[in-house]
N, C-alpha and C positions, 0 to 999 in steps of 0.2 A: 098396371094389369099384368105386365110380366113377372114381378114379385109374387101377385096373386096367383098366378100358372105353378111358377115354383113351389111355394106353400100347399097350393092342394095336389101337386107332385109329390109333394115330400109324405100326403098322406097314405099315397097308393105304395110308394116304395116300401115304408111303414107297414103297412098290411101285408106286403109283399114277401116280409123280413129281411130287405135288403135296407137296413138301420143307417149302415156309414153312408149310402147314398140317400138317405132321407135327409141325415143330419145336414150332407153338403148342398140338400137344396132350401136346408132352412139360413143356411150362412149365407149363400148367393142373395137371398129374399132380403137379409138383415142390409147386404152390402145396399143393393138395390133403394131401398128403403132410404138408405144414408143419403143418399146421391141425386134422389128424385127432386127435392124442393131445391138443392142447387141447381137443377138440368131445368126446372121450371122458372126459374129467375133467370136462367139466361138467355132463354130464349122468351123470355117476357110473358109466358104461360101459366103464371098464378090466377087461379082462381076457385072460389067458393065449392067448384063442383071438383076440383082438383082434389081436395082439402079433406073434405068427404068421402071422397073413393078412397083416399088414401088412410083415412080411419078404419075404413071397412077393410081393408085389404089388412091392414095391422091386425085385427081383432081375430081374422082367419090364420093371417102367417104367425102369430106369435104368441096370440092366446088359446087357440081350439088346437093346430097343428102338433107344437113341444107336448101338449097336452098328452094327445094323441099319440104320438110316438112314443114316447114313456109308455104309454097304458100298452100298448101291443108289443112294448118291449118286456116289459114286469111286471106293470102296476095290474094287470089284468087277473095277474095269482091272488091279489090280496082279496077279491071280488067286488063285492061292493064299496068296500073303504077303496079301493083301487079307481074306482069311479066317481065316489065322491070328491077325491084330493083331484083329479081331471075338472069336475065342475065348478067347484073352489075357484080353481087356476084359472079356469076360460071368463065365469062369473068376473071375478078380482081384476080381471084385463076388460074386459067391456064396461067396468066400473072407472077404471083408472083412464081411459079414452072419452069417455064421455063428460067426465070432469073438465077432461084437458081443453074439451070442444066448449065445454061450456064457460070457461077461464079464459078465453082467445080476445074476447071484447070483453073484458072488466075495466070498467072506467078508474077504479079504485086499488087496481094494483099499483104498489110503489116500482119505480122506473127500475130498479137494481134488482127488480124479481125476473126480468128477464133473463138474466144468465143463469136461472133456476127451474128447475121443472117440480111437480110438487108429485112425488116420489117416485119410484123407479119407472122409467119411460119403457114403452113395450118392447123393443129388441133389447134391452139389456136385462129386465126383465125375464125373456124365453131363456136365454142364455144360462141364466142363473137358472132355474128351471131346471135345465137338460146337463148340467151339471154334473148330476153322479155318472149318466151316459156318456161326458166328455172324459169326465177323472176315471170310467172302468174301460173306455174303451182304451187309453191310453196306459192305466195298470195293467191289464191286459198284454199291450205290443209290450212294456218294459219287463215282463217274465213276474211283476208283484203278484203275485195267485192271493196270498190272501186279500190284499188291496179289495184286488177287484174282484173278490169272494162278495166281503163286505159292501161295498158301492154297487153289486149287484142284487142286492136284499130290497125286497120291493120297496120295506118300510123308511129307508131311507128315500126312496125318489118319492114317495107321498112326502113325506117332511118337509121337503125341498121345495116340490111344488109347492106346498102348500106354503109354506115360509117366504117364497118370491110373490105369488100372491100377496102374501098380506107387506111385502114390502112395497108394492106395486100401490095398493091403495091409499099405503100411510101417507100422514103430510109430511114425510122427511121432505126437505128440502135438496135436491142432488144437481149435479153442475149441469148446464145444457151444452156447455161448449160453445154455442153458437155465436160467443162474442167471445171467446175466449183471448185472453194478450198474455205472451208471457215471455217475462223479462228475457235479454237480453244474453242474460249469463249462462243461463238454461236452456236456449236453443240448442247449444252443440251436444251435451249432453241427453236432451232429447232425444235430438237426430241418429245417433247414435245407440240410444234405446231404443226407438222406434224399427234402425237397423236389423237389431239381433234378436228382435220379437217378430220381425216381415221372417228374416230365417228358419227359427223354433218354427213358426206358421208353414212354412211351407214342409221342412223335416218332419217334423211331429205338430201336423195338424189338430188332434184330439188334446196332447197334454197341452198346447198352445192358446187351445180355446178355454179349459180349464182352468190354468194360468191366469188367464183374460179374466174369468169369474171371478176368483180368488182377490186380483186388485180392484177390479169395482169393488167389491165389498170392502176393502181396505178404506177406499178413497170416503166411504160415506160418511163416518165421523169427519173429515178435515171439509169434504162439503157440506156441513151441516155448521161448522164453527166460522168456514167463508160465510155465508148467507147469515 
């Protein structure tokens, strides 16, 4: 529920045109989001109506809201196409949630799909999304003017939207994490990347999150060759 406060927080700030504090209450919602089905297993709070709410809550924070901010960021110049690539996005996320609800009890999944989701899961999804807003707000603070001339053209944030949509729906196969084991040799360096990515995040919050975008997308060929 506090995810969902955030999310349609993020919608008013949005209309408001106070953008960079929209965007940091779509980050807080993602964090949120992370964290809720570990806070429910620990305290032994799983259940069906949990599950539920917490689709619903995704389909606002991550599919209608990125939406949304885009569109009263740019997308709203282009007119109609500007609304269209919005309904794409929200459609393409209420498709890719409803799957996943519907894939929860398949008797017939093999055991090893579990460390798989079948394509882009809905916070990483928005993220990708809001993209050109992280990569212009961040060209932007570094002095790049053309940069974020460019990444500020509507027609890219329709592209993008639209592009994370239809990655959202595809059957890629992409990692879940959720059982994640990894070798021994790679912890420290890890740790260590993990490091100097918390830093860039807190210094240069926008190119950080952009960054973030840039290696999901990296990662999906190598989680497509795991699986």
């Amino acid at each position: 529920l506090l995810a969902l406060c955030a999310g349609l927080t993020a919608i008013r700030l949005a209309m408001e045109g106070r953008i960079e504090l929209a965007l940091g209450a779509i980050v807080f919602a993602a964090f949120l989001d992370g964290i809720d089905g570990r806070v429910a297993r620990l305290i032994k709070g799983q259940s069906k109506f949990g599950a539920e709410l917490d689709s619903l809550a995704d389909f606002v924070n991550f599919g209608v809201t990125p939406a949304l901010i885009l569109y009263f960021w740019k997308l709203n110049e282009l007119s109609n196409v500007g609304w269209i690539a919005v309904i794409v996005f929200a459609i393409s996320m209420a498709l890719r949630l409803a799957r996943f609800n519907a894939s929860i009890d398949d008797p017939n999944k093999p055991a090893f799909a579990e460390n798989f989701f079948t394509g882009v899961p809905a916070p990483a999804g928005a993220m990708l999304g809001l993209f050109p807003l992280f990569a212009g707000l961040a060209a932007a603070e570094w002095g790049l003017v053309t940069a974020a001339s460019l990444l500020a053209w509507p027609g890219v944030s329709a592209l993008v939207l639209t592009g994370a949509g239809a990655l959202m729906v595809s059957t890629l196969p992409t990692w879940s994490f959720k059982n994640f084991r990894l070798p021994e040799t790679l912890l420290l360096p890890l740790l260590i990347a993990v490091g100097l990515y918390a830093a860039f995040l807190v210094s240069e919050p926008w190119g950080a999150m952009a960054l973030g975008g840039i290696a999901y997308v990296s990662m999906l060929p190598f989680s497509l060759r795991s699986y």
